[in-house]
N, C-alpha and C positions, 0 to 999 in steps of 0.2 A: 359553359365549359372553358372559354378563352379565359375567365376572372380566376378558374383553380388552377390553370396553365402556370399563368402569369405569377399566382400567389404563391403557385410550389416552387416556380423557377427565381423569387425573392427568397424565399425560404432556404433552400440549397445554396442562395448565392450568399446571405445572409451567413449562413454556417458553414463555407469551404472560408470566408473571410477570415473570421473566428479562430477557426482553425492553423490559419499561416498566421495570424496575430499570436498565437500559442507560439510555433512554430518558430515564428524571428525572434520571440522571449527568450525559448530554451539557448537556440544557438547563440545567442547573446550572453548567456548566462558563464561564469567563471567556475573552473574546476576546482581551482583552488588546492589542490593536492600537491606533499611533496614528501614524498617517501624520505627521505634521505634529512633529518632533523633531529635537535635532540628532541625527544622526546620528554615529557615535561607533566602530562594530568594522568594522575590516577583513577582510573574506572571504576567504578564497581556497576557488574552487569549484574542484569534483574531480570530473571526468566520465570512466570508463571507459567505451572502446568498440571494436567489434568488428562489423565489416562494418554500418557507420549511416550508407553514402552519402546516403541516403534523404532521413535526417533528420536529421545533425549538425547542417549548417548554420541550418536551423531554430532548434535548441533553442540553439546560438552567438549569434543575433544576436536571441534573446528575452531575453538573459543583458547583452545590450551595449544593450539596450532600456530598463534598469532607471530607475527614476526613482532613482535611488542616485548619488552621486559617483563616475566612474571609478576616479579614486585612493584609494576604499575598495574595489575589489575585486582578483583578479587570478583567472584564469580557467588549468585544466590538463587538459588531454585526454589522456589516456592511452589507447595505442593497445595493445588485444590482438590481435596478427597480422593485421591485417584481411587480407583476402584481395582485396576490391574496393577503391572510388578514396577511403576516407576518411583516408586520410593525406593524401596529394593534397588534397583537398577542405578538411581542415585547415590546411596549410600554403598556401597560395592564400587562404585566411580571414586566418591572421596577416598575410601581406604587405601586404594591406586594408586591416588595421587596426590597423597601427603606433605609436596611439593608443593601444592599451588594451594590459594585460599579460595577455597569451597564452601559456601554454606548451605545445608537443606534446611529450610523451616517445614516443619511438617504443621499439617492441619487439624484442626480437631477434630476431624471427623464431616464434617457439614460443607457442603459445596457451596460457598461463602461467591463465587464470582470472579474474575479476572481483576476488577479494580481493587476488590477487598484482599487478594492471595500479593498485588505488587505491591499494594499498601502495608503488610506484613515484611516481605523482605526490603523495602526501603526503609521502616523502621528500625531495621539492624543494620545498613548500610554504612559502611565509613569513607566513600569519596563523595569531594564535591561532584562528579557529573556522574551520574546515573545514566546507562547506557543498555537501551530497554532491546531484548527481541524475541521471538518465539520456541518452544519446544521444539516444535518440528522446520528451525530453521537450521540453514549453516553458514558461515561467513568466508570469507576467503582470507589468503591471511595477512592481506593490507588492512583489515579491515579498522584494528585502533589504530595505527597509522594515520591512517585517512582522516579519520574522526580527531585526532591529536593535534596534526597539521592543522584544518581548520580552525580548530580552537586557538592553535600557538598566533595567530593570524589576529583573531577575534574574542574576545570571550563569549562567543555567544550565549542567549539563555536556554536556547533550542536549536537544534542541529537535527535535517531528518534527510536519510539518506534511501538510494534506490531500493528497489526487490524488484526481482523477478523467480520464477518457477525455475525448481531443480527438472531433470529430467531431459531424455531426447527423443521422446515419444511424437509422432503424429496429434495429436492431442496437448500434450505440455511445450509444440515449438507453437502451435497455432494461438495457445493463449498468452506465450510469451510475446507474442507481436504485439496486442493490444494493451497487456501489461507494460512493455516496453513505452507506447502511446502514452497510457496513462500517468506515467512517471514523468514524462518531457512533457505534458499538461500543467503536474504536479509543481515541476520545477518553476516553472512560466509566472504560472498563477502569484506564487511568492515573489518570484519580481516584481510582476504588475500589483504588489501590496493586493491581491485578492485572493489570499489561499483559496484551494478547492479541496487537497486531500493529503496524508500522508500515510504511511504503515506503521503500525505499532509496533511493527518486527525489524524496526530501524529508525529506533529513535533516540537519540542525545538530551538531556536537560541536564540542567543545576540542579542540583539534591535542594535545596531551599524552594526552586521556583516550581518544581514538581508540588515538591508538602504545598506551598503559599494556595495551589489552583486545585489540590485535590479535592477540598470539600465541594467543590462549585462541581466540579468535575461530577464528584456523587449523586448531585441532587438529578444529572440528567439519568431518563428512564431507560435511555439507551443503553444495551446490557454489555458492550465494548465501550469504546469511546477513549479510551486513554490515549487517543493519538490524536482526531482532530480535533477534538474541543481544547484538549492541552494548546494543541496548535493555534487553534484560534484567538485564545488565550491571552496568548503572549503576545499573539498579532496583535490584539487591538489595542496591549499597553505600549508594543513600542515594534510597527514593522521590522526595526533594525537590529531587533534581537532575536531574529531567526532566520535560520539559510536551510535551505535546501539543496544538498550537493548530488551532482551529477554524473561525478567520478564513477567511474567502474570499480575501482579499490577500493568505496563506501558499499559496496553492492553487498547484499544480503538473500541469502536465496530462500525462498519456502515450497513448502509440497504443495502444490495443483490437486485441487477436489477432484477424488477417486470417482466419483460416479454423479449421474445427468442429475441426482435428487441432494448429494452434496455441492454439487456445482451452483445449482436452483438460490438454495439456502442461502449460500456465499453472499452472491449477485443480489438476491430478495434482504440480505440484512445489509451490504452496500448500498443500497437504493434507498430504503427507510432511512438512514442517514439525512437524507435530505427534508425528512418532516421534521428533524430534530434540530437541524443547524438553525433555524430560520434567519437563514439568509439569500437577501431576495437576490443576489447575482448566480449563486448556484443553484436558487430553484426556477431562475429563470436558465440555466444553463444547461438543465439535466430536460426542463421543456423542451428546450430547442434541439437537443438530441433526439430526445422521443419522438417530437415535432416530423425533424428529418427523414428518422429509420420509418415512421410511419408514412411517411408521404412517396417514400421509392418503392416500398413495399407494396403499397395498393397501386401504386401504377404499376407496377411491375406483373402484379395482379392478374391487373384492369386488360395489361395489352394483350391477354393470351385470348381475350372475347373481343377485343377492339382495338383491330391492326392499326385504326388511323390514331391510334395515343402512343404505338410501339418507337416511333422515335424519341419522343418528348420522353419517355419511361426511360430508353438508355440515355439523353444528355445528361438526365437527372443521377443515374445510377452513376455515370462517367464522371461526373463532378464530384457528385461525395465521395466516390469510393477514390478518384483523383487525391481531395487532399486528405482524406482519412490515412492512406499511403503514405502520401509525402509525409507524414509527420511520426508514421511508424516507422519506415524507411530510416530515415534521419536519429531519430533514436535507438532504433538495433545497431546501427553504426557508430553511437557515439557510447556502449556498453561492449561492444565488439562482439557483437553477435551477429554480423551482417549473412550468417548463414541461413539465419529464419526468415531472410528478405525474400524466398519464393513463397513463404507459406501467408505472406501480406493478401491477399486476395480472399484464400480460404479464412482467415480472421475477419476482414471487413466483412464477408458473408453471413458467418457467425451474427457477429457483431449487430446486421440489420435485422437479421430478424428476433435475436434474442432479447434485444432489450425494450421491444414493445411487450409481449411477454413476462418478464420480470417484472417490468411497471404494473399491469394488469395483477398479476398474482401479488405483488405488494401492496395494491391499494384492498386486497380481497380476503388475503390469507395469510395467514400465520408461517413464523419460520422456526426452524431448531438451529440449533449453536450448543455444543458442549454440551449435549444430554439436554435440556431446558427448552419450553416452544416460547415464542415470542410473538406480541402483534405489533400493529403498527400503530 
């Protein structure tokens, strides 16, 4: 029993290190933002979508919201077969707003995919940087700002920027702590040249360097993917041609999974991600997570039949959940959300036991996305 002591208390010690290694990255990392410039690249945004009566219009007129000059952007919706009123709901939007440049590409009917519907509107596309996000997202209204700035700086060939969940529910503040985490992981990684992840729902490229990696991009099985493979991408031609920005004024918001079997799905096609990247730092990294949540979890367990493991159960739980903290903490303050610093606890909780769980159901079972089931 003293050798699974001793292994778990390397193990935890092991990944609270890790963790503040992430940690000194993020806070190290440059914001790089400055409202106040001319303003200089023309966008064109690329939104796929697929049944988002909901919440097209939403995430349309947080985009026509922008503190940006119109005729620096132009906006493309691409429709994959929705099946409800969001073609309607788009073309009712243009007629509106006559003003701004709107494209719908409609579909032929066949539910062709997210890569094959952005592939459609970047084919009509007339800027150099393609500035990709979601149906059911909305931006704030630094948001080309932010993305402009960086660029007037850089030309980068990839820019990928925050999300977190809209909403101020019990439920949408506890997932934003950990989203919060994983975005100041996200940023880290990029510095230390070892990406781990970014959002499709904020993402920047060069209209060239998108086309150059899309085929590659296709041939994986993975039935998203347009964010990290892109990302990795470009990583392996030249680290220095992608940033990851930090900024609260890059921040892009989306909707939090309505329910425990959309939530499931989410987490179950983020996880299978890591069969597909194979790459041995992040599947050693998503081990050492699992590693962890499993190892507090059974002692934690263990001690309610076996008082004399109950201390070692909480140094271990006081450790991880210690720097798991410190490093969500530190991120809801640097997105200025330091209001979801109480609900830090209730997420790490979350957090242990959900994603042994997830693991287990993704190495087992199939998941849905978009109407379609998927395996792993």
């Amino acid at each position: 029993m003293s050798i699974i002591i001793t292994l778990s208390y390397v193990l935890i010690l092991v990944y609270a290190i890790v963790l503040i290694v992430y940690l000194i990255g993020f806070l190290r990392s440059d914001e790089r933002g400055a409202i106040d410039h001319e303003q200089r690249t023309f966008f064109s945004i690329v939104i796929a979508a697929r049944n988002e009566e909901k919440t097209i219009i939403d995430c349309l007129n947080s985009i026509l919201n922008q503190a940006y000059p119109i005729s620096k952007y132009e906006i493309l919706i691409s429709d994959d077969a929705s099946s409800d009123q969001t073609v309607l709901l788009v073309k009712e939007f243009i007629k509106n707003n006559a003003f701004c440049s709107i494209q719908l590409i409609e579909s032929n009917g066949v539910h062709e995919g997210k890569k094959k519907s952005l592939k459609r509107a970047v084919d009509k596309s007339k800027g150099d940087y393609l500035l990709f996000t979601d149906a059911d997202c909305t931006a704030g209204m630094n948001w080309l700002n932010e993305m402009d700035s960086i660029l007037s700086k850089r030309p980068y060939e990839m820019v990928a920027g925050p999300v977190l969940y809209k909403g101020s529910g019990i439920i949408s503040n506890i997932l934003n702590v950990e989203m919060a985490a994983l975005q100041a992981i996200s940023v880290s990684s990029v510095k230390m040249r070892k990406p781990l992840m970014c959002n499709g729902a904020n993402i920047c490229l060069q209209r060239n360097v998108w086309l150059a990696h899309y085929d590659a991009m296709m041939k994986e099985p993975y039935p998203g993917g347009d964010d990290v493979f892109m990302m990795l991408s470009v990583m392996d031609k030249n680290y220095k041609n992608f940033y990851y920005s930090r900024s609260y004024n890059a921040m892009v918001y989306t909707q939090p999974a309505k329910s425990i079997i959309e939530f499931s799905d989410q987490r179950n096609r983020w996880a299978s991600k890591i069969y597909h990247l194979r790459r041995m730092y992040i599947s050693s990294l998503g081990l050492l997570v699992l590693l962890s949540n499993l190892v507090v979890c059974v002692f934690m367990v263990s001690s309610v039949f076996n008082k004399d493991i109950l201390s070692v159960s909480l140094n271990l739980l006081l450790l991880k959940a210690g720097s798991d903290i410190l490093i969500s903490t530190s991120a809801l303050n640097n997105f200025k959300r330091s209001d979801l610093i109480v609900y830090s606890f209730p997420a790490f909780a979350l957090n242990l036991f959900y994603v042994p769980l997830i693991a287990l159901r993704s190495a087992l079972f199939s998941y849905k996305w978009k109407g379609k089931s998927y395996s792993n």
